[in-house]
N, C-alpha and C positions, 0 to 999 in steps of 0.2 A: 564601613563595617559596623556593624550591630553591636552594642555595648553587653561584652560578655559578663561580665558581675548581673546584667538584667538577667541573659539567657543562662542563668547557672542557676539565680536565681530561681526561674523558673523551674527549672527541670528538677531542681529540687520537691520542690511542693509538687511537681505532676509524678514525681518517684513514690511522696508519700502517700498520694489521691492512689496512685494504681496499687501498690501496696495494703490499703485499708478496703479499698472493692474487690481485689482480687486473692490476695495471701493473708490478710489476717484473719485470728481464731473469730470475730465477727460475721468473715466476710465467707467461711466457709458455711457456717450456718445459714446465710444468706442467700449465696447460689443453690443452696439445698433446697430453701423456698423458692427461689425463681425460676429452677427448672421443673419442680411438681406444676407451677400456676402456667407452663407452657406444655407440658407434658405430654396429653390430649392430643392439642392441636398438633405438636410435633406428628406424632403420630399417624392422626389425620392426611398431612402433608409428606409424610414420607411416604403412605398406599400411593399417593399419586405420582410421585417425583422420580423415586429409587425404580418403579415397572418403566418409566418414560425414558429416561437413560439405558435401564436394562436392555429392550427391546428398539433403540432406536441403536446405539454403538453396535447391538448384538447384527444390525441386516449390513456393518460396514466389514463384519467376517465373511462373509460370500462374495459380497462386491468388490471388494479391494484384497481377499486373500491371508486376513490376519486371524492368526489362532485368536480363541477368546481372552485366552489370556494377557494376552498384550494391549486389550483395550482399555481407556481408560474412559469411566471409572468403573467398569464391570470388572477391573483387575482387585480394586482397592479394598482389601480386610485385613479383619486384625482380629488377634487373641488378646485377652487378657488375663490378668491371673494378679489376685491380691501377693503384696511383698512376705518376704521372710523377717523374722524380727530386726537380722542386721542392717535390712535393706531400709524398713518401717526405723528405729536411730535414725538412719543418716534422713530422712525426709521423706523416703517414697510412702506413697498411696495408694496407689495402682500402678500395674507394670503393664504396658503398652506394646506388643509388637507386630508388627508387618509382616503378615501369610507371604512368604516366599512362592514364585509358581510351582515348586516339587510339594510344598503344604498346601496351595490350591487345592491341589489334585487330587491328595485327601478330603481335605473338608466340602470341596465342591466337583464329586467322581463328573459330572457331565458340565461343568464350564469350562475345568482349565485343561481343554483338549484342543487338537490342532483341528483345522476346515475340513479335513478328510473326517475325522474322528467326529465330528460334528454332525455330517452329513448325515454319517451311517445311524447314529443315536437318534438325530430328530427327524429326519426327511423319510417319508415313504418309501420303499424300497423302488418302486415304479419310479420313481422321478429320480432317486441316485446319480444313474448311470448319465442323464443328459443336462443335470448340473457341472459333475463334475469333469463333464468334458469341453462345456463350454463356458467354465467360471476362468478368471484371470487368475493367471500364474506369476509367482516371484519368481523370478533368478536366483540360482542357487551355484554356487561357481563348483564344478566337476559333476553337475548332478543335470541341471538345467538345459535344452538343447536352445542353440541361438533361434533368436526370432519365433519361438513359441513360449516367449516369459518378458515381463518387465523388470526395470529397475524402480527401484525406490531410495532415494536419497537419504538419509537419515533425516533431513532437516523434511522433505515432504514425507517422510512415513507419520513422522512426530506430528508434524500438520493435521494431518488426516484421521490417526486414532488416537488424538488427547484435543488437540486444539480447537478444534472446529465446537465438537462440544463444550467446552469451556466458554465459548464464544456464544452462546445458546442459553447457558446459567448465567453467565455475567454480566451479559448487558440486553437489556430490556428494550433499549431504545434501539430499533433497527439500523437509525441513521448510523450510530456509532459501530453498533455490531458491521455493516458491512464497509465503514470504514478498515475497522479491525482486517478485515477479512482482505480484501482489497487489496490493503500495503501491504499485507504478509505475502497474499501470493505475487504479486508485482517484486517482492526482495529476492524472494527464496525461488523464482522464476516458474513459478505454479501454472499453468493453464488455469486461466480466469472461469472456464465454462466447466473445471472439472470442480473447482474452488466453492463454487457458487452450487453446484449439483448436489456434494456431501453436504452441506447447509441445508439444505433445501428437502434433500432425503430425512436429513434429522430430524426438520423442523415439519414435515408433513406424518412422520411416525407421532413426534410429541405432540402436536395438536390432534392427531388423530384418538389419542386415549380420553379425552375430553369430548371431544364432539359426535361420537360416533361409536355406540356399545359394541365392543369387538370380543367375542368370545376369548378367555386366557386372557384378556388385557385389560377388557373394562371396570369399574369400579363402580358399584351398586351408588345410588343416591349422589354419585358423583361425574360420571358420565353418560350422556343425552341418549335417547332415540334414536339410531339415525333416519335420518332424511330418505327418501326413496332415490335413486341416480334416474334422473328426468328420461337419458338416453339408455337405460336398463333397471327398469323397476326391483330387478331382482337381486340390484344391487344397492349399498350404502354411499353415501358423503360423504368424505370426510374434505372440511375444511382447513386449509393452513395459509399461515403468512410467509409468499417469499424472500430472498435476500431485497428484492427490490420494493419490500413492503407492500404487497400487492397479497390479494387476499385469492387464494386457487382453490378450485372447488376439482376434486376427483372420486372416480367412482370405482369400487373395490366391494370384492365379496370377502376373501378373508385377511387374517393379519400377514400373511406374507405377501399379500399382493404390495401390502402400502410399503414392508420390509425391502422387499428385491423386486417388486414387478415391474414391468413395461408399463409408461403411464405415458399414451400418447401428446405430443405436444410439451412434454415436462420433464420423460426422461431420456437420456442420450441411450441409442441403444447398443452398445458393447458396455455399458455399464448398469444392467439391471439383466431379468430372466423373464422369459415367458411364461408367466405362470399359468395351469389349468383351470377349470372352472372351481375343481373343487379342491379342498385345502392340502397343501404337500403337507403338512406335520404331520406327525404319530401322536396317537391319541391314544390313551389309558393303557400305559403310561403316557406322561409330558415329561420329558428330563428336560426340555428348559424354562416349562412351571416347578417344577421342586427345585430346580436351582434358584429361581427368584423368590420362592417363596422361604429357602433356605434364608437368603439374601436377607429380606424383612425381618425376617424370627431373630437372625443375629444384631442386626441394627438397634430392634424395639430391645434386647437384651443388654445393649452396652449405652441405649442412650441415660440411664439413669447416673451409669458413675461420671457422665461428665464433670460434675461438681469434683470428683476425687482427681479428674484428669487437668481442670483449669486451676488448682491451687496445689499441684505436687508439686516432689524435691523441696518441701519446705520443711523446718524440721518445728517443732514448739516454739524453741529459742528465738527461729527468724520469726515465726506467724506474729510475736509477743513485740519486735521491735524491728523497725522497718528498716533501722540503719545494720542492723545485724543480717539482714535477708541476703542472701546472694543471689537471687534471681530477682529481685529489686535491682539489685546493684547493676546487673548485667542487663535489663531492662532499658535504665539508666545510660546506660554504653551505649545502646543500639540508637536511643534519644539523640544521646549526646554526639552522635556520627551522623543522624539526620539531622539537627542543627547546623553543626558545623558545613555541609554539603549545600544547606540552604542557604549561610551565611556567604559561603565563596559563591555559589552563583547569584546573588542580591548583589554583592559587590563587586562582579564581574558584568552584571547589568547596570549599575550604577555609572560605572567609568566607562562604557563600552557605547549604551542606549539609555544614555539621559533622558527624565523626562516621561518614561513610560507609566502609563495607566496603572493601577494598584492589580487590576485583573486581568492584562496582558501580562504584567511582572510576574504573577503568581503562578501564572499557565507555565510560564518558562523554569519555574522552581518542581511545578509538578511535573515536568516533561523530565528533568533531570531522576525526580525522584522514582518518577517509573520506571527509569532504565535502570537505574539499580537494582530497584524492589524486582521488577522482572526476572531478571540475570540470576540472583541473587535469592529466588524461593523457597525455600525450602519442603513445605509438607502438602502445600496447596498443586491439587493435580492441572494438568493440561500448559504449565508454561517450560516444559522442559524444551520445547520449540527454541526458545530465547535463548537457553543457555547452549544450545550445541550451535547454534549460526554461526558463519565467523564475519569476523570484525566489520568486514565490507557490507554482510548483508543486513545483520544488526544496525548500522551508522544507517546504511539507505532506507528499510523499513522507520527507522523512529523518525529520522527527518522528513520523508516522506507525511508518515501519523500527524505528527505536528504542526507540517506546514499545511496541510488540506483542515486544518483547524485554526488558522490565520494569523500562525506566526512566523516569524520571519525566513528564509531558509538559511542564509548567511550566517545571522544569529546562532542560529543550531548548528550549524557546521563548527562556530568558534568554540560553542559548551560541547560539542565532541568533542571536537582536539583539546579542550581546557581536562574534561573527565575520563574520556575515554584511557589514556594512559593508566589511570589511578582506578579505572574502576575495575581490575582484577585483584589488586588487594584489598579494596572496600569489601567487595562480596565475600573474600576469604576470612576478611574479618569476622563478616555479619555471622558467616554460616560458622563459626568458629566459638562463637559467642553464643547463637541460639541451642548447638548441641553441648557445651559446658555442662549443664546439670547433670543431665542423663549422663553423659559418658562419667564426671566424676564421683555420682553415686551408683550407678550401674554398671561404666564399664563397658557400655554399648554404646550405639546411637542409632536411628530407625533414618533408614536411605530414604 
């Protein structure tokens, strides 16, 4: 076991380092200048990013049957509102909360509607009627007739409209993204070809806003030309990366072809639409361009108080001394729960697998620490997947992840059964710990 006087030591001085970068009266004038010197470019980067997500989650409402609402991250806003004097006392700086879907609905009249509702706003009246008789149905119990609807599991709905994209922003390196991808549908018993399609759809919309100027998507000075289609001149390119990292060139006229269309050869066909030659949307109006562009306008408007948002709940007294802070302290907790979790598994590979490489050791300390961190998320969208699995499909996913990255699988079975008991109070911990501030100066906490 690792000499704790060392590790206390430590955590000490990294209590202080986070406390001087992040909460002190220094450190707030600080992040004021380092988010003006990124500010720009932020900006720059969310024209491209926030429409790429927008319109790629936005074509898995037709395809798979989910209100907008419930996609993730086309769900995710927030109001803010400076505190009241009592609030400003005890620490606050800015008060943070989470649009409910019934406050969607106001602030965003055309996102937070169901597929029906949807249809009727953006789809041409012409084309309505043979969408909505041949789009995929949920099961709905008293409502739904047998064998003209599906099910969806909780564990693959969650798949589907948070993870798949998560899996898209996260990981850069394909190898690992379709590792990702892989063992989750192999746990949670996914159809591998349906698994690899939502991927694939995504990642052919999000490469498509780059490579190929799409009227309502493209981005002046930042998206290309396109290409002429070799087999229909009168059509565009657009180029994307598959799950199998392979580079697919297809040919589309407009933005819903690359959204919901039939792309011979790439898509399965009960899970796309035939689209016409010329565009199904409604045009002048666009309700789901002023929804995105609503989208940006509020972004570019709240990105500036992040500095009031990374140094709240502090009050003077704590900014002035670091052993006085309470969100130090609690910081400090969360440390001092991943040390300790590091230290039992290093000592459970010590006695168990003698002898092991300093980088195979550490893989096994970070296999442990993901499955908490996972289980265990709190604000960051798309891992709600992890925490609704049960037990069995959790254990077989990570061991699976781990072992196709060349560690042992016996190993992992024993740091299951070592963690797996303990890891519903660690996580009741963490999350217990991370909402302390807010709720004991607010009285709230943001789900």
């Amino acid at each position: 076991m690792e000499d704790l006087a060392e590790i206390f030591s430590d955590l000490v001085n990294q209590k202080k380092k986070y406390h001087e970068k992040t909460l002190s009266i220094e450190a707030e004038d600080t992040l004021v200048w380092r988010f003006l010197s990124v500010y720009d470019f932020t900006l720059d980067i969310s024209s491209l990013l926030i429409p790429e997500f927008y319109y790629a989650t936005m074509s898995l409402s037709l395809l798979f049957d989910f209100d907008l609402w419930e996609l993730e991250p086309l769900n995710l806003e927030f109001e803010w509102r400076f505190p009241t004097i009592e609030e400003w006392l005890k620490g606050v700086s800015i008060v943070i909360e989470k649009l409910t879907p019934e406050e969607l609905a106001i602030v965003f009249p055309e996102l937070a509607v169901s597929v029906e509702e949807f249809i009727e706003a953006n789809i041409k009246e012409e084309y309505q009627k043979s969408i909505e008789e041949t789009r995929v149905e949920k099961c709905y119990w008293g409502v739904s007739k047998y064998g003209q609807c599906y099910v969806d599991p909780r564990t693959v709905r969650e798949f589907i409209r948070t993870t798949v994209a998560l899996m898209i922003k996260k990981h850069p390196s394909m190898v690992h993204r379709r590792l990702l991808l892989e063992t989750l549908a192999k746990a949670l018993n996914i159809d591998l070809g349906v698994a690899r399609y939502v991927h694939d759809r995504l990642a052919m919309v999000m490469d498509a806003h780059r490579d190929c100027f799409i009227l309502d998507y493209g981005v002046l000075d930042a998206s290309r030309l396109c290409e002429s289609y070799e087999l229909d001149p009168r059509m565009g390119v657009a180029h994307y990366v598959n799950i199998d990292n392979q580079v697919v060139s297809v040919g589309f006229k407009n933005l819903a072809d690359v959204q919901y269309g039939c792309i011979l050869d790439v898509t399965p066909l009960d899970l796309c639409f035939l689209t016409p030659e010329e565009d199904i949307y409604k045009h002048s109006p666009e309700p789901y361009v002023a929804s995105l562009e609503e989208k940006l306008r509020r972004f570019r408007g709240r990105l500036g108080l992040s500095p009031l948002a990374i140094s709240n709940y502090v009050t003077g007294e704590e900014a002035a001394d670091y052993t006085r802070c309470e969100r130090t302290e609690l910081w400090g907790e969360l440390m001092g729960m991943r040390y300790t979790i590091e230290a039992v598994v290093k000592n459970f590979l010590d006695r168990n697998v003698p002898g092991l490489d300093i980088i195979t050791r550490r893989k096994y300390v970070t296999a442990v620490l993901q499955l908490v961190g996972h289980v265990g998320k709190r604000h960051k969208w798309g891992y709600r997947v992890f925490k609704i699995m049960s037990d069995e499909e959790l254990k077989s996913w990570w061991v699976d992840y781990w072992g196709q990255q060349g560690l042992d699988g016996s190993v992992l079975e024993k740091l299951w059964n070592l963690i797996a008991p303990l890891l519903p109070a660690i996580v009741a911990k963490k999350l217990e710990l991370g909402r302390k501030p807010r709720r004991q100066r607010l009285g709230t906490v943001i789900s």
